[in-house]
C-alpha positions in Angstrom: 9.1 -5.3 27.9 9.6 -8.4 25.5 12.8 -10.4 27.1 14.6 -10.9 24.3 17.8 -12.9 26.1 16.4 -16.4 25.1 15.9 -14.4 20.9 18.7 -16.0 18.7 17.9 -13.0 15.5 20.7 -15.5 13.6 18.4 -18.2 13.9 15.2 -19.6 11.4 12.2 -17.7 11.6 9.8 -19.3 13.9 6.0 -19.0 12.7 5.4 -19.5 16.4 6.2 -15.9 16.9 5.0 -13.6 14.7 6.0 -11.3 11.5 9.5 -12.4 10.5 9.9 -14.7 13.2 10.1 -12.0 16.2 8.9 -12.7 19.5 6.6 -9.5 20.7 2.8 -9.4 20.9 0.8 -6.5 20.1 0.9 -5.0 23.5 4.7 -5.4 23.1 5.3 -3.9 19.7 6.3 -0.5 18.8 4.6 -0.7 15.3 1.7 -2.8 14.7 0.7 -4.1 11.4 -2.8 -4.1 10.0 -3.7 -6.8 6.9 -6.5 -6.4 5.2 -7.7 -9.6 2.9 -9.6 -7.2 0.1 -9.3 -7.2 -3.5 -13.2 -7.0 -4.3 -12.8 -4.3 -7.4 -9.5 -5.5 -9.0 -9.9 -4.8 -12.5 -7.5 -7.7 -14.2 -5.8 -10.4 -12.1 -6.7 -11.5 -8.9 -4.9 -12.6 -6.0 -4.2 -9.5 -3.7 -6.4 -10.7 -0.9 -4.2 -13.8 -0.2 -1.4 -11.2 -0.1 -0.9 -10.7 3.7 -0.6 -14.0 4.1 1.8 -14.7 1.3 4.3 -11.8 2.6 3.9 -13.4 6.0 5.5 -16.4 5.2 7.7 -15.1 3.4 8.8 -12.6 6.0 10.3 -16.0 8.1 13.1 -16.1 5.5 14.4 -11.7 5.7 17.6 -11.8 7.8 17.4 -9.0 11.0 20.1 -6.7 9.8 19.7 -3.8 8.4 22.7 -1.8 7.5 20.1 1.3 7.3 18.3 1.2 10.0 20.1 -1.1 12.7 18.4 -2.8 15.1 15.1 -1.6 14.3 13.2 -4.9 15.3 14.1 -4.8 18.6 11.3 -1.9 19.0 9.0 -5.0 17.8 6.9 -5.5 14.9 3.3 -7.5 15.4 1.2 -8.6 12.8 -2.7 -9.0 13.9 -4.2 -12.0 12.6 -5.9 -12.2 9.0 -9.6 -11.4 10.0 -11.5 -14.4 7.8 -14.7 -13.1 8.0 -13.5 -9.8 6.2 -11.5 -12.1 3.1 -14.9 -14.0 3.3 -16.6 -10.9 2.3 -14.4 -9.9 0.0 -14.1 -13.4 -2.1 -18.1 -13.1 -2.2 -18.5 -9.1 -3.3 -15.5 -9.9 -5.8 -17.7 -12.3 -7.9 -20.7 -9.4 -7.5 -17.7 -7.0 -9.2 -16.6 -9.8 -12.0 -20.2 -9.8 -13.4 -20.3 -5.9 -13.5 -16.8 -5.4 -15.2 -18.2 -8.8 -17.7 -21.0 -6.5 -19.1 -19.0 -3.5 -19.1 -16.5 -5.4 -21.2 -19.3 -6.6 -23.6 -20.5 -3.1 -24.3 -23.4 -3.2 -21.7 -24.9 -0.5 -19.4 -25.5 -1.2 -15.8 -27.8 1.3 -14.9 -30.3 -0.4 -17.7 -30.0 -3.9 -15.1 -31.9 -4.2 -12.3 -30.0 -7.5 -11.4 -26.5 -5.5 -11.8 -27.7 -2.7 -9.9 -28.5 -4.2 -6.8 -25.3 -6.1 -7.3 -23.3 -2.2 -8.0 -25.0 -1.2 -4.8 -23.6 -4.4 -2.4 -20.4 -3.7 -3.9 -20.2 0.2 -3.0 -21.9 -0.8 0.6 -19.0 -3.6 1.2 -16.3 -1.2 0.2 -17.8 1.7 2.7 -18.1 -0.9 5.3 -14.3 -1.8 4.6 -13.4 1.6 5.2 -15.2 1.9 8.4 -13.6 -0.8 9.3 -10.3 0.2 8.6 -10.2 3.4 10.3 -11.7 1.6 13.5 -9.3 -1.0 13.7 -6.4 1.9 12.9 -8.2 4.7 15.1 -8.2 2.1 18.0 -4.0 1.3 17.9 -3.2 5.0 17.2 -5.1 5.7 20.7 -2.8 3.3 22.2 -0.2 5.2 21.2 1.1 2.3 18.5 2.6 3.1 15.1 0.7 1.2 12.3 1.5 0.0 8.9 -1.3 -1.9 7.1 -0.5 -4.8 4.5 -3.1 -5.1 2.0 -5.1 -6.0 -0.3 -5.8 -4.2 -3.0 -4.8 -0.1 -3.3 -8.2 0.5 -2.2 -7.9 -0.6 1.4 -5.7 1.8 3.1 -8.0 4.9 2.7 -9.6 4.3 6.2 -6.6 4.2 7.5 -5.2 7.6 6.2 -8.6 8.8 7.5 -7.8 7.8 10.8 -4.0 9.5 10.6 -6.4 12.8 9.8 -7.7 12.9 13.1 -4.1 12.9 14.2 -2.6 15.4 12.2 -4.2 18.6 11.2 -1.8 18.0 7.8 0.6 15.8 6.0 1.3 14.4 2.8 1.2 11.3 0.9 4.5 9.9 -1.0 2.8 7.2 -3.7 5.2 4.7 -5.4 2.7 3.1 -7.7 2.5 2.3 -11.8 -0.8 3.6 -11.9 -2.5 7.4 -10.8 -5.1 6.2 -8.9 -7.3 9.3 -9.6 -10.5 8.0 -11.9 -13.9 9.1 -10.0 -15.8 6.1 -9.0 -14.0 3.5 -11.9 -16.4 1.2 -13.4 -18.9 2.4 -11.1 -17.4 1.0 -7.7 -17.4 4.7 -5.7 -14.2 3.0 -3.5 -12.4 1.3 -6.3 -8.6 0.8 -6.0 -8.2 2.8 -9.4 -10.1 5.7 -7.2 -8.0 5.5 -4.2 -6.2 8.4 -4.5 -9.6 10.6 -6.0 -10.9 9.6 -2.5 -8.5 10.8 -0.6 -7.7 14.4 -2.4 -11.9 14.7 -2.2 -12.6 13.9 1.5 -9.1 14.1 3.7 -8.1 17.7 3.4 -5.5 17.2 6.1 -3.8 15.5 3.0 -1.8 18.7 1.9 0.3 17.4 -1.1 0.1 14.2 -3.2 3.4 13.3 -4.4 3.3 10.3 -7.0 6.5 8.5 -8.4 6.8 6.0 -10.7 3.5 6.7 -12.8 3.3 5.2 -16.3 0.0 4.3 -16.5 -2.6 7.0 -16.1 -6.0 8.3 -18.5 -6.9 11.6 -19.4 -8.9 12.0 -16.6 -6.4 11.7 -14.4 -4.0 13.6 -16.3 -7.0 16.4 -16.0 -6.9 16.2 -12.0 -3.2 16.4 -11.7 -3.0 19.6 -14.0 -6.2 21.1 -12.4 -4.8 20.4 -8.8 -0.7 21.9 -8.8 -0.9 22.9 -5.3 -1.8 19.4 -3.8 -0.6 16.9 -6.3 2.9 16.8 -8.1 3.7 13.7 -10.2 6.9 12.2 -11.3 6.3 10.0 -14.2 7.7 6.8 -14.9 8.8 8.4 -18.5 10.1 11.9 -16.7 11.9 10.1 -14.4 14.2 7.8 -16.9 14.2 11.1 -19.7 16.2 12.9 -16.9 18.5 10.2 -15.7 19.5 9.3 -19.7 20.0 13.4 -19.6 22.7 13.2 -16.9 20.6 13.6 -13.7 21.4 11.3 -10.6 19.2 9.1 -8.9 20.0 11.0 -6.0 18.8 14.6 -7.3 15.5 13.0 -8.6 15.1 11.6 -5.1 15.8 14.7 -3.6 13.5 17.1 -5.8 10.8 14.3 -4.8 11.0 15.0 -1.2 11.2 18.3 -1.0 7.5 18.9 -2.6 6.5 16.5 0.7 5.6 18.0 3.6 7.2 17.7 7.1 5.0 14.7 7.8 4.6 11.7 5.1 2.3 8.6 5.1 4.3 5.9 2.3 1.8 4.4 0.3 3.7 1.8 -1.7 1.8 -0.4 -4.5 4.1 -3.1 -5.6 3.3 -2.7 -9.1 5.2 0.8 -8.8 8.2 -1.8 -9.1 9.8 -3.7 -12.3 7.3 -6.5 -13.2 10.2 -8.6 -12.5 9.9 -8.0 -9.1 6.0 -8.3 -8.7 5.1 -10.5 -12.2 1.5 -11.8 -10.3 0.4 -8.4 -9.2 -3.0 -7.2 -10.3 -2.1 -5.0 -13.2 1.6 -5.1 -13.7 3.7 -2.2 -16.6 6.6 -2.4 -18.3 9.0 0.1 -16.6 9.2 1.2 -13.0 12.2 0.8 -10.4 14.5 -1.6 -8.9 13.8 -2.4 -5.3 17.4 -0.5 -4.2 16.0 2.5 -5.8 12.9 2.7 -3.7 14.8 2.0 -0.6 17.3 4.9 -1.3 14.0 7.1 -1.7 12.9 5.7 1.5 17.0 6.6 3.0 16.2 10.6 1.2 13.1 10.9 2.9 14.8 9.8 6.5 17.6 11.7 6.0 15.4 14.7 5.4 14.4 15.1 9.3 10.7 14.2 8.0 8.8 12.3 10.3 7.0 9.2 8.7 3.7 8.9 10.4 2.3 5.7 8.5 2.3 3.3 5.4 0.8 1.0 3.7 2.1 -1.8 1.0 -0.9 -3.1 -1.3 -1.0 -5.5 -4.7 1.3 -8.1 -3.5 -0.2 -11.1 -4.7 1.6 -15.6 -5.1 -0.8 -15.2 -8.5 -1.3 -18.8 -10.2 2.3 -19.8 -8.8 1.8 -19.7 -5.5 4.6 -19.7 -2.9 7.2 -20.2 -5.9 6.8 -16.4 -7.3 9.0 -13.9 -5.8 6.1 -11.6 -5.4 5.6 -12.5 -1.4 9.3 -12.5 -1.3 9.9 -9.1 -2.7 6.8 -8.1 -0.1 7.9 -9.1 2.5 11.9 -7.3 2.0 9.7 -4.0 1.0 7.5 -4.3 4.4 11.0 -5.1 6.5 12.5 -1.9 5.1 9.4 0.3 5.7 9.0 -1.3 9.3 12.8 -0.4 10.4 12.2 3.3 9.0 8.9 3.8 11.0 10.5 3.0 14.2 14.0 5.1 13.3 14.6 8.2 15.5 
């Protein structure tokens, strides 16, 4: 049991503890956070792989209080350390990527390059070894009876994780805040691509029973395909549905609540940034017009609790400093959204 009598929570945030500044180790922590350096098939802007760290720093300057959830840190959050040899591996594969998406931009074919192929084939092996990774590193806290939360990277990293909920529960959901659909089959040839996340997991976790996506505004007709082929596991509220119904006289609050009740009675949050105003997020890796203000995701969030449905896991991906560094509000915005989706895993 962390002593927290010497803890001032109205003081600075002390990097000498941990994630926003609190004083408990990982044997100490209720919830346990995972972050996972990747970004190796980003498709536009780079940057995600610094994200943990970013969001991390910024996490010294969130105040403790939480009108929502009160007191949630004292069940202590822990952040595990960056693992370097894993961003090493990443910033290596990425190049590997950038040359395959450079001649599928110019027109070429990569299955007519010996050269690209072997580089194609690294590329897939690195993201399947990320993935075993993942669910080994996530497998090994849920046996010790932690709650996780992984802080990526780019949307292709948590899918080991939600691999590792399914040998925890025989079935649950997935609530997606995200601009994009996530649902092309092996995208520009990289089988674990973070524009395939959400193919993967539909394909090989059946314990996933619904796929409930919010915020999409950015989608091909692929995708569009899956989601109309698949009614039963995958309901979508688009960006443009979502605004059409509001400027029609519907509340926030009865979107919200038609959202949650296609979830079942346990939900994994899988929140990429760029599911937010661009405002909010301007360095992510593919950022679109539209999407929601940050008090609009946290009242989904406050539906969802107030539901009685039991959030068994999250992860918050495409946070990324961009060219700007530590004077964007990307790590910022990060780091209030991981605050808020810490105090609601740990809320009875």
């Amino acid at each position: 049991m962390t002593d927290l009598s010497k803890f001032d929570p109205n003081s600075v945030g002390l990097k000498s503890n941990n994630i926003f500044g609190l004083p408990f180790s990982e044997e100490e922590a209720e919830l346990v956070l995972l972050p996972v350096p990747w970004e190796v098939t980003i498709s536009y802007r780079d940057g995600t792989s610094r994200g943990p760290e970013k969001i991390f720093d910024a996490a010294m300057q969130v105040d403790l209080y939480d009108p929502d959830v009160v007191d949630g840190w004292k069940k202590g959050f822990h952040m595990l350390p960056i693992d370097k040899n894993i961003r090493k591996k990443s910033d290596f594969l990425r190049q590997c990527a950038q040359l395959i998406i450079s001649h599928l931009v110019e027109g070429g074919v990569v299955s007519d390059n010996e050269h690209l192929n072997e580089k194609l084939k690294e590329v897939n092996e690195g993201g399947a070894m990320l993935h075993s990774w993942v669910y080994e590193m996530t497998s090994n806290l849920l046996r010790e009876g932690k709650k996780v939360g992984l802080v990526g990277g780019d949307h292709s990293t948590p899918f080991g994780f939600i691999k590792a909920l399914s040998d925890v529960h025989p079935e649950f959901g997935v609530l997606q805040i995200d601009a994009h659909a996530d649902l092309r089959e092996a995208y520009e040839g990289f089988v674990h691509s973070h524009a395939s996340i959400m193919y993967n997991v539909i394909k090989e976790i059946p314990q996933v029973k619904k796929l409930v996506q919010v915020g999409i505004r950015d989608y091909c007709d692929e995708e569009i395909l899956m989601i109309r082929e698949n009614p039963d596991r995958i309901a979508t509220f688009f960006d443009k549905d979502i605004k059409e119904q509001q400027f029609e006289g519907s509340t926030w609050k009865q979107v919200c609540e038609q959202i949650v009740s296609e979830l079942p009675q346990k939900v994994y949050i899988s929140f990429d940034i760029d599911g937010l105003d661009p405002k909010l997020c301007p360095n992510t890796g593919t950022p679109v017009p539209g999407g929601f203000e940050l008090e609009q995701v946290f009242y989904l969030f406050k539906t969802l609790h107030k539901s009685g449905r039991e959030l068994i896991g999250f992860d918050l991906n495409e946070v990324s400093a961009g060219e700007h560094g530590l004077d964007s509000i990307d790590g910022i915005v990060g780091a209030r959204v991981l605050y808020k989706m810490c105090n609601y895993m740990v809320a009875k």
